[in-house]
N, C-alpha and C positions, 0 to 999 in steps of 0.2 A: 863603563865604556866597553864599547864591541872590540874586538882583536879583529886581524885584518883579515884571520880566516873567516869569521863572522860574517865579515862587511861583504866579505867574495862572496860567500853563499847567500845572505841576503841580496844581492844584486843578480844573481842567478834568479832567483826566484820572482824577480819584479819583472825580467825581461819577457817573459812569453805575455806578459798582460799588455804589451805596449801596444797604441794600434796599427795596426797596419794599412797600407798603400792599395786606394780603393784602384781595382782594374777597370778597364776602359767598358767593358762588355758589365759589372755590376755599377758602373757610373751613368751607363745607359740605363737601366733597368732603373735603378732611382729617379733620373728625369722624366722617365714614359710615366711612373706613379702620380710624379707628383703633375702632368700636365691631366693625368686623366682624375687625380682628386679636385683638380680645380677646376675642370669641368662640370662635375658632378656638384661641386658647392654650389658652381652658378647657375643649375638648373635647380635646383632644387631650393634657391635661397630664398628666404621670403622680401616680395617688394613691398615697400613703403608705401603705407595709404595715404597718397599724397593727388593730389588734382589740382584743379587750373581756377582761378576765380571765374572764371568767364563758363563754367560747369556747374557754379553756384549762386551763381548773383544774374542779374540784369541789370541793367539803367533803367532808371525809373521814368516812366512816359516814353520809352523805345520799346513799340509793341505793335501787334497786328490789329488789327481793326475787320471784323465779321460785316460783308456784302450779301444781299439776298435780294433777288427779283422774281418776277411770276415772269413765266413764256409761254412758247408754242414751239414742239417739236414735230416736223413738217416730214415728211416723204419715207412714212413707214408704209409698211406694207402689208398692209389692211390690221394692223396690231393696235392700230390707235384706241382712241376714247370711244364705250358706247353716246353716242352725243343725250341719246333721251335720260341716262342716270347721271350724264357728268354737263345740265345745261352752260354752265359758265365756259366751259370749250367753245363750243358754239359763241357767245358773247365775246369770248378773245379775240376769236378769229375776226369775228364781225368789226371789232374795233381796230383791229389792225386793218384790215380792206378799208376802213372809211379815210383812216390817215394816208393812204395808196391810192386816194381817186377810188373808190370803185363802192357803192350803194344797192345795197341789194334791194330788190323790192317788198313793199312790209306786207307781213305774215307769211317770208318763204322759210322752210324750216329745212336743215342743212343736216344730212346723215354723210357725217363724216366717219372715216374709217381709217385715212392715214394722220392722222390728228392728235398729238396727244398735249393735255394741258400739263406742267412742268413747273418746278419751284428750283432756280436755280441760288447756289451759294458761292461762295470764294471769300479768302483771307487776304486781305489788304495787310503789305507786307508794312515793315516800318523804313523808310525812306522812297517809296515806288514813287515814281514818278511819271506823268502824264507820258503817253506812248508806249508804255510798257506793256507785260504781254503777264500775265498770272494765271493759273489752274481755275477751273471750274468746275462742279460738281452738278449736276442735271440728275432730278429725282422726279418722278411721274406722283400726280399725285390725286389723279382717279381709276379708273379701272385699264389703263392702256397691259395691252398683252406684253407686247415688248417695245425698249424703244430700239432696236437694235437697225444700222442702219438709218435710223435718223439724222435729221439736221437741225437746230439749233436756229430760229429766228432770233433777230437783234434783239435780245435782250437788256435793258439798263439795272444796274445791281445800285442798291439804295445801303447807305449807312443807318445807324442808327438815328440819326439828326434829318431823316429823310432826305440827304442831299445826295445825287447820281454820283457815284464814284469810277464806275467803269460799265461799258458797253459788253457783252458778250454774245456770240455766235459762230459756229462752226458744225463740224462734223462727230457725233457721237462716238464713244470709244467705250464699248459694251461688252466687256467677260466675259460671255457667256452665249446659249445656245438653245434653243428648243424646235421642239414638234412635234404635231398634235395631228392625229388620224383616226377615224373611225369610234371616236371616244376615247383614247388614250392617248397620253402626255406624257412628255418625256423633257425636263429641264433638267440644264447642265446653269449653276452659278444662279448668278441673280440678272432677270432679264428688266428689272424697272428702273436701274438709277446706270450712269453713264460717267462718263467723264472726258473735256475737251482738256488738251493740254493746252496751256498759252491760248487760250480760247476765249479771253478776254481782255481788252485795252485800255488802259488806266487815263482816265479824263479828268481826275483831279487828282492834287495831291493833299496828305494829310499832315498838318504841321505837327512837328516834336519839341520840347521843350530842351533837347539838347544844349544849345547854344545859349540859353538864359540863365544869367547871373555869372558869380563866382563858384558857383558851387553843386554839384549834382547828389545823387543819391542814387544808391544801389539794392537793389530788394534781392532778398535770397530768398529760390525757390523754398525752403521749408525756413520754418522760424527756429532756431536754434543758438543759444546763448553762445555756446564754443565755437560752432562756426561762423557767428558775428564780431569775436572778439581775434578770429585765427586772420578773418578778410583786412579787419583793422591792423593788426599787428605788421601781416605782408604790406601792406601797403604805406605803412608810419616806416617800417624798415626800408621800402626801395626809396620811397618819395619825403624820407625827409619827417622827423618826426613830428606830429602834430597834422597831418596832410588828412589824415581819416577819425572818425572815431565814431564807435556805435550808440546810437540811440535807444535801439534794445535788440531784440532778441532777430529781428529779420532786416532793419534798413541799418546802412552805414553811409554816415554823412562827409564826403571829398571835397576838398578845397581843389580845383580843378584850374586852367588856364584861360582866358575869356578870350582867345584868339581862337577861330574855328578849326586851322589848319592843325593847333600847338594840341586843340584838346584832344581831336581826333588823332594823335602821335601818343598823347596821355593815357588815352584809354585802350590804344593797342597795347599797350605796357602792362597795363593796370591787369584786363583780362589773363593775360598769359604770368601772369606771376602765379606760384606755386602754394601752395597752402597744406597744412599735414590735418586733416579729419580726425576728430575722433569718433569712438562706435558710437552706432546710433543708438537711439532707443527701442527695445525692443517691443517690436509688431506682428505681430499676423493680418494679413490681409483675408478675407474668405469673399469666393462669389457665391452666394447661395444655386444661383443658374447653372454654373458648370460643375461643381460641385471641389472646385481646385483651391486650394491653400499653398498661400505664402508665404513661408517666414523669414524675417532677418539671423543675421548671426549672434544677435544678442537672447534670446529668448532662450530662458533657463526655465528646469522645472524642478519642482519641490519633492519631495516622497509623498505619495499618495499609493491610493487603492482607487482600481476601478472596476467596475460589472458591466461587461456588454451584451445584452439580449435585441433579439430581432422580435417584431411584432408583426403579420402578414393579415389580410382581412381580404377573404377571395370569397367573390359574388360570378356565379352563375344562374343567368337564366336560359330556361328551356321551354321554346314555344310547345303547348298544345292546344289538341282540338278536342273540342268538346262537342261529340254528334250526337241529335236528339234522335229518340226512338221513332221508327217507320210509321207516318201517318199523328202525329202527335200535334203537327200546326209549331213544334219549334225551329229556331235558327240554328247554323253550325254558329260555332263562336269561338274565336283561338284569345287562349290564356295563356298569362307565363307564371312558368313553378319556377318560384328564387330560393335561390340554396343560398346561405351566407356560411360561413366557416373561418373562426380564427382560430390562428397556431402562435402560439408565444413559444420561440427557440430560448432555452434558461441557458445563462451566460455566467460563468464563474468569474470570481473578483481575480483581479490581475494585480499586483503590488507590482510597481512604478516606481524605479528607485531613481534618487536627484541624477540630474543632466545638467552639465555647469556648460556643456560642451552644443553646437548645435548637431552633431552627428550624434552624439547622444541623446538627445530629445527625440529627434526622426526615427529611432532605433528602438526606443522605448513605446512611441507610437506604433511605430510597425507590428508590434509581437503584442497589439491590444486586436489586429487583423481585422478592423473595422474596413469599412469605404469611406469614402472621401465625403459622402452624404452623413455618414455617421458621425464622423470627425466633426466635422462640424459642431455640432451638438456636444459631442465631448470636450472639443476645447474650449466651448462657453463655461461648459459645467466646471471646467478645472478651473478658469478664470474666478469662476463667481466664489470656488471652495478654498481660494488662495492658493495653489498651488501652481500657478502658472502665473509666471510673471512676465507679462506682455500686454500690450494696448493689443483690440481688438475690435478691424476692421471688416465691416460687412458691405459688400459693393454687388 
């Protein structure tokens, strides 16, 4: 047992450890920290890959429907069709004047020059309705200069089932700009296709299968088992289990409400429910034309070696003349001397160490200092050697 001198001295010595009485000026300081570490959490936090069904799916049979008619675009200036390489101009026009009263007499042949022959389109939305006003897209499609400044004869736009769906005509809506003097040209944009806004008016409508039966279906932009099984899930959880369920890997089959009012109340619900994605599959897209690559975040890559060499193949020719001796009875006569020359640039191997990561991939690409032409060819080549594990898209 401790004595009471002990006990005194031991309690001396616990006392300075006791804590103390934070002040008002370091109780401020604490609060600024902590408001400005939770700011910083919040920007920096990672969000949830989360989206909306209505981002992934459609209704099945709610869609656009592709319109196309042939025209006549009227009051250019002097830009139009040559009429002798483009006769079916001529033939337009001729058959539109006959529908107007007006008979030309036979064997007059018509050089027209504000005229041009036109292939118009537009997307027949899914619910338009007769009266309605839709985009139109006007493309020239003989030799007219410009249609800029054009007008748009009535045109009727035909579905696939050859039946008229909408009338178009208006005033052209042209991008761009040219002009041409003394032999030289000068174009800004593209001077042959146009666009009317609301330039055409919807004369029939197209039926949906919305409202038939008990039950709808939903198509998911890409085919994907997880996100068939995530659409089903959201939708057994808001609506009651048993309401959805997947067929395979892109349609999910709803038991839906047969009242028109009730279903269109169903499916504002349905689209905006939430759904958590998982990673996709890993791709690369490539356009061979522009020479650009895309990839997703999934694409991983293996350790390998790579060699990159350049190969050039430069032709030069040089006209000469070849002059006969005075009085000889020869011709001059110009030849060309061809020069060919190739140069192969030798490319050291480059070890390529794994990329689990996609900045790591991009990084290991980079320090191979190829172009985006090269690349190409390298990413097949790593594809085909297994070391690149990604689907590979050429568009």
């Amino acid at each position: 047992m401790l004595d009471s001198a002990s006990s005194t001295r031991h309690l001396r010595h616990r006392v300075p450890h006791q804590r103390r009485p934070v002040s008002g000026r370091a109780a401020l300081r604490l609060g600024m920290f902590a408001v400005v570490a939770a700011i910083i959490a919040a920007l920096f936090a990672t969000p949830a890959h989360a989206t909306r069904i209505k981002e992934v799916a459609a209704v099945q049979g709610v869609r656009s429907n592709q319109l196309v008619g042939y025209g006549l675009v009227i009051g250019l200036d002097g830009t139009g069709d040559q009429t002798t390489q483009a006769p079916f101009t001529t033939q337009g026009l001729q058959s539109m004047l006959q529908q107007l009263g007006v008979t030309l007499p036979a064997g007059t042949s018509m050089q027209l020059k504000n005229v041009a022959a036109v292939i118009v389109t537009a997307s027949l939305p899914a619910f338009a309705q007769p009266g309605q006003n839709i985009d139109v897209d006007v493309s020239s499609v003989a030799n007219a200069k410009s249609l800029r400044g054009g007008t748009l004869v009535a045109t009727p736009l035909k579905g696939a089932d050859g039946q008229v769906y909408a009338i178009a005509q208006g005033n052209l809506i042209v991008g761009g700009a040219g002009a041409a003097a003394g032999g030289s040209k000068v174009t800004i944009n593209h001077l042959s296709a146009g666009r009317i806004p609301e330039g055409a008016s919807v004369e029939r409508a197209v039926p949906t299968p919305l409202s038939q039966g008990d039950t709808l279906e939903l198509d998911l932009n890409s085919a994907d088992y997880a996100t068939a099984r995530a659409v089903a899930n959201a939708i057994n959880y808001s609506k009651g289990a048993g309401t959805a369920r997947a067929l395979d890997g892109r349609v999910i089959k709803v038991k839906a409400p047969t009242d028109s009012d009730a279903r269109v109340d169903f499916l504002a619900d349905l689209e905006n429910l939430d759904i958590a994605l998982t990673a996709p599959a890993a791709k690369i897209v490539m356009n061979a034309r522009t020479g650009s690559i895309v990839m997703n975040q999934a694409v991983t890559l293996a350790p390998c070696a790579v060699a990159h060499g350049s190969l050039s193949v430069t032709i030069n020719a040089n006209p000469q003349v070849s002059q006969p001796a005075p009085n000889s009875g020869g011709q001059t006569v110009v030849t060309d001397k061809t020069d060919i020359a190739i140069s192969s640039q030798a490319g050291s191997i480059v070890n390529m160490p794994a990329g689990t990561r996609l900045a790591d991939v991009v990084k290991a690409l980079n320090a191979l200092g190829a172009t985006p032409q090269d690349l190409l060819a390298i990413l097949q080549a790593m594809k085909s050697a297994g070391a690149l594990t990604a689907d590979i898209e050429v568009i």
